[in-house]
C-alpha positions, 0 to 999 in steps of 0.5 A, a space after each residue: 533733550 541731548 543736553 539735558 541727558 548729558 546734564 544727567 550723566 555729569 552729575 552722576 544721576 543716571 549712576 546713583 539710579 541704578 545703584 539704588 534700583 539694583 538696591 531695591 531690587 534686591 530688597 524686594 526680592 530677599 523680602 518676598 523669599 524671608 516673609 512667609 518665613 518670618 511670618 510677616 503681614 502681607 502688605 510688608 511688601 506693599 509697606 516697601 515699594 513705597 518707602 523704595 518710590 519715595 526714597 528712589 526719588 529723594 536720591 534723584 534729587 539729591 544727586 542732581 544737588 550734590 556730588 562727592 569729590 574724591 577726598 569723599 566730601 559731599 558738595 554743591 554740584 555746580 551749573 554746567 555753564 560755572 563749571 569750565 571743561 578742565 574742571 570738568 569732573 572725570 569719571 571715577 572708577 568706583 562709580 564705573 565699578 558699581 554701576 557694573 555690579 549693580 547692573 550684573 545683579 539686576 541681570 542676574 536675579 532675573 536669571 534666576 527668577 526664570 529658572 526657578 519659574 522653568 523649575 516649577 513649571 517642570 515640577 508641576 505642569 499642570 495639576 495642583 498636588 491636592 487630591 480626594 479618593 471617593 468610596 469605591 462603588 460596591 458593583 457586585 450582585 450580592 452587594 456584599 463587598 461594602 467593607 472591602 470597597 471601603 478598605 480599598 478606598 481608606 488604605 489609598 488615602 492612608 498611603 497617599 498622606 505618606 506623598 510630600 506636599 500632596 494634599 488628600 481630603 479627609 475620608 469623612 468628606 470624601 464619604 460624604 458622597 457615598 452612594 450619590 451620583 453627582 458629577 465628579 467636577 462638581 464634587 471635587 470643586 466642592 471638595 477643593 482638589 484638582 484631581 479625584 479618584 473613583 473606582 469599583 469592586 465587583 464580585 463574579 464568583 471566586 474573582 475580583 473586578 476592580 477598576 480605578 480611575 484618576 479624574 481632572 476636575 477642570 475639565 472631567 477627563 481621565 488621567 489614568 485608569 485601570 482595571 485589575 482581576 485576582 483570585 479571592 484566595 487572599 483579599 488582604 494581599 489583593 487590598 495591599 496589592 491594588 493600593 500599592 499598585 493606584 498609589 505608585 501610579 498616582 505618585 508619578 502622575 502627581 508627583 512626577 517622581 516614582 517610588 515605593 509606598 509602603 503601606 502600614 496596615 498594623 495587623 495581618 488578619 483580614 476579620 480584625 481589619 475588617 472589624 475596624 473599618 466597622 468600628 470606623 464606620 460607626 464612630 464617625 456616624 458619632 449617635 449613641 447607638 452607633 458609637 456603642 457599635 464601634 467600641 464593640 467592633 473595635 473590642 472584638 478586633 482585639 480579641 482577635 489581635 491583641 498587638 492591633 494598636 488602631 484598634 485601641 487607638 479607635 477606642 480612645 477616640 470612641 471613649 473620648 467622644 462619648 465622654 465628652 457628649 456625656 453619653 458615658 460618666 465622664 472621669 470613667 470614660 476619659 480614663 478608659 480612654 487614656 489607657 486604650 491610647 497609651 496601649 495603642 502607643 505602647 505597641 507602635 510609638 508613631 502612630 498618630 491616630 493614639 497621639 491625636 486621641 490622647 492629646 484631645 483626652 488631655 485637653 478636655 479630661 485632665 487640663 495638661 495644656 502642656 501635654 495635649 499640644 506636645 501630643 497633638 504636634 506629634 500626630 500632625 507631624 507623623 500624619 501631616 494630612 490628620 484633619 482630626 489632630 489639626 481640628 484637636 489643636 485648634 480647639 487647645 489653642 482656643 481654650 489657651 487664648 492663642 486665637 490667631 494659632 485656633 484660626 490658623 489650624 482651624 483653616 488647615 483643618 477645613 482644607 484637609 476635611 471641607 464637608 466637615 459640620 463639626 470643623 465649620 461649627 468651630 471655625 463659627 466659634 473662634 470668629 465669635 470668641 473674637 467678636 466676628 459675628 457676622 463671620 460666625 453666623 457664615 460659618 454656622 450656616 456652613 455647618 448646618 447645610 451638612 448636617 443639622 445640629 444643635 450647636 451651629 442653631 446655638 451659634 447663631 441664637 447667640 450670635 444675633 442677639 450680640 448684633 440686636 437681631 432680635 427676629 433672627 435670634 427669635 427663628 433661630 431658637 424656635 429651630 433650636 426647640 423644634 428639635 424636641 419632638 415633644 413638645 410645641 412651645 412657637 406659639 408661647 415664645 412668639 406671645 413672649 417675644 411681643 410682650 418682653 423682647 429679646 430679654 423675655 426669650 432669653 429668660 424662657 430660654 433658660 427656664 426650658 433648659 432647666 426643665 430639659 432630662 439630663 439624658 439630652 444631649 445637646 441640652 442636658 447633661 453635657 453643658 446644661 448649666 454651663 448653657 444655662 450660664 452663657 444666657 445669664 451673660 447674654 442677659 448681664 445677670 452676673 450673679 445668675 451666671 457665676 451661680 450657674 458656672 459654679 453648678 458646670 464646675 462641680 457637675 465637671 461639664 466638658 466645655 469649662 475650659 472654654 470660659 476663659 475666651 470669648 464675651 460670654 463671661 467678660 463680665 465675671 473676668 475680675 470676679 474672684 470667684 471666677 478667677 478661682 475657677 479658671 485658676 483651678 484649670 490652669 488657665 
């Protein structure tokens, strides 16, 4: 063994290997610091170690075969029993030289790895930066303080979003769990934060009690609580006091660095910010009655502030739902939606709510690809925890054919908001656009155990039929139809369904959506022929579809824009009708 150690030595295999592994050393490490940010695939390092093994061992044996002399020719190295002792080679010094560096370099990458693992372990010592601020519970006798628990609650998520690298869960999934006692631990894993912060109001005549406590969801222990107590003389001072207040408290416990917060409430009176929490409130339960409510809401916040740019911006976004849904005629609507945002921007250029309104007006309303994701990437980095623009521009991407980007943000998204029935429903729609069924019907199930709605039962209609699940598509449309209470049609479609098949069901399908009033929302006016035209593709009747497209072109339905992407019209892509269409959207 000694003299095979000393046969290594002499022909400069033990140099050359350490040569190559600092070498390899220092390519796996620059390659694992400049792949995320070249956006490389993740098996880029897997793809290296191998070709570094197999190169590693080609090196070994080359050097056991060949040596340089010192004129720097490579030759034959020669047995050492041919080779006589004053022939012996003599160690040169770069050979000495790079061997030390190589073995500096080794030493000194390691160095370096401890202490950015010593760095992070310091910056983080045990929680994740990713927190979910519930509704305040409303524990006065009265139970008249809803708004103001709310507004407590909103005004430390807004501020908390200003927090690097924190990730703060949308309000529309914290609000979720209002009012339902389930276990916090069970609520943040659903929500997927490490931390969740709860808290209380409680009225006792001219007097607040309000408490706050910082829960750790692995093990359901209190971080940090506290209570406070005012006056009511001012409740807008005494909001901006506790959440400034809960807000540095949680910036030192998350973040482990203190300092200020500035919290940008956008108006001095308390009955117009009142009034725009209710406009909030109700836009997010997004019925017609309930989004009527909230233009009224946001419009009397006005009256009362004229300089209230989140509540213009509220009414952009309000128009810009109602539009779409068809609740409202859709040129009048997106316009009085455009300009309530360009209002809105017209008094606070930075507010990000206008920019993910009005990108999300661009889109759907006036097809200005370009202008919507400038908008759009403006409110995402104003407000890099704005679910809503992140949710926007998956949606322009979509319609742009950029499916890895839609995916990307639509990730995002359903970080920042993952009680979201709207986002799942999407995600299920861009795993289908790609031909991922299985995966869309995961994401429509997702969506509909939050809440039930036509477009998941749509999703998954289609979506089985694509995969000749001829009986899943069959329950689901019965699910899809159960949503007209007046009406009873399971035991036709079921006669239908042994008579005809899938095919048969299909064309009931559409003959039912024909005779649907346009008032419905979710068959009538919005996208009926467009629906109507996606099942004559389901079918291969590609005349039928083309006729029934051209009919959405003229009504102006809002989801034109998604033609272009996904297999429900593949087979009118060459068809110049059809490229007339899509030419006309810029697309």
């Amino acid at each position: 063994l000694s003299q095979f150690w000393q046969e290594l030595k002499r022909r400069k295999v033990v140099r050359v290997i350490t040569v190559y592994a600092a070498a390899a050393f220092v390519i796996l490490e620059l390659t694992d610091i400049v792949a995320p940010s070249l956006g490389l695939p993740e098996w880029t390092l897997n793809l290296i170690i191998i070709l570094l093994v197999a190169g590693f061992i080609i090196a070994a044996i080359l050097s056991w075969i060949y040596d340089i002399n010192p004129q720097g020719e490579m030759v034959k190295t020669e047995p050492s029993q041919k080779v006589k002792e004053e022939e012996q080679p003599t160690t040169s010094n770069g050979w000495k030289i790079t061997s030390y560096i190589s073995f500096l370099v080794i030493i000194g990458f390691i160095v370096f790895q401890v202490i950015a693992i010593t760095d992070k372990s310091e910056e983080i010592p045990i929680l994740e930066r990713s927190i979910a601020v519930l509704p305040f519970e409303d524990m006065s006798a009265q139970q008249d303080q809803e708004y103001f628990c709310d507004g407590i609650a909103e005004e430390i998520i807004n501020s908390l979003t200003q927090l690097d690298s924190l990730k703060v869960i949308a309000r529309t999934s914290t609000f979720a769990f209002k009012n339902k006692q389930e276990d916090i631990r069970e609520i943040g894993k659903i929500l997927g934060v490490s931390t969740v912060l709860e808290g209380s109001v409680q009225k006792v005549g001219n007097r607040l009690r309000i408490t706050a406590q910082l829960i750790n969801v692995e093990d359901g222990s209190h971080l940090w609580s506290e209570r406070f107590e005012r006056e009511l003389e001012d409740v807008f001072i005494i909001q901006d006091e506790i959440s400034e207040a809960i807000v540095d408290k949680l910036r030192v416990k998350l973040l482990g660095v203190p300092g200020e917060i500035t919290i940008h409430r956008q108006t001095e009176n308390i009955e117009a910010y009142n009034l725009y929490l209710k406009g909030r409130f109700f836009w997010h339960r997004r019925t017609v009655d309930d989004l009527l409510k909230s233009i009224q809401s946001y419009e009397q916040a006005i009256e009362i502030d004229t300089s209230y740019a989140l509540a213009y911006a509220g009414l952009a976004d309000v128009y810009h739902i109602m539009s779409w849904r068809g609740y409202f005629p859709r040129e009048e609507g997106f316009e009085k939606g455009k300009t309530y945002a360009y209002k809105a921007l017209s008094i606070n250029k930075q507010l990000p709510e206008a920019h993910s309104a009005l990108g999300g007006i661009l889109t759907w309303c006036d097809w200005d690809w370009t202008g919507a994701e400038k908008e759009l990437l403006q409110a995402i980095s104003l407000n890099p925890n704005d679910a809503n623009a992140y949710q926007y521009i998956s949606e322009l991407m979509s319609v742009l054919g950029r499916n890895k980007e839609a995916r990307e943000y639509i990730n995002l998204a359903l970080e920042l908001n993952p009680h979201s029935m709207m986002m799942y429903n999407l995600s299920g729609l861009y795993y289908y656009n790609e031909g991922y069924y299985e995966k869309a019907i995961e994401e429509a199930k997702k969506s509909l155990e939050i809440s039930q709605s036509g477009w998941p039962l749509l999703r998954l209609y289609r979506s089985n039929i694509r995969l000749s699940h001829d009986q899943e598509a069959l329950k689901y449309l019965k699910e899809i139809i159960s949503i007209d209470f007046s009406i009873d049609s399971r035991e036709v479609i079921d006669a239908i369904f042994l008579e005809s098949g899938i095919e048969g069901i299909i064309e009931w399908h559409i003959q039912w959506l024909q005779k649907k009033e346009s008032s419905d929302f979710f068959f009538g006016s919005m996208n009926r022929n467009l629906t109507i035209a996606v099942s004559y593709g389901l079918l291969g009747d590609s005349q039928q579809a083309l006729t029934s497209l051209e009919k959405a072109f003229e009504a102006g339905e809002s989801g034109l824009p998604y033609i272009n992407t996904g297999p429900n019209f593949a087979l009118l892509r060459d068809n110049p009708r059809f490229k007339a269409m899509v030419n006309e959207m810029g697309l």
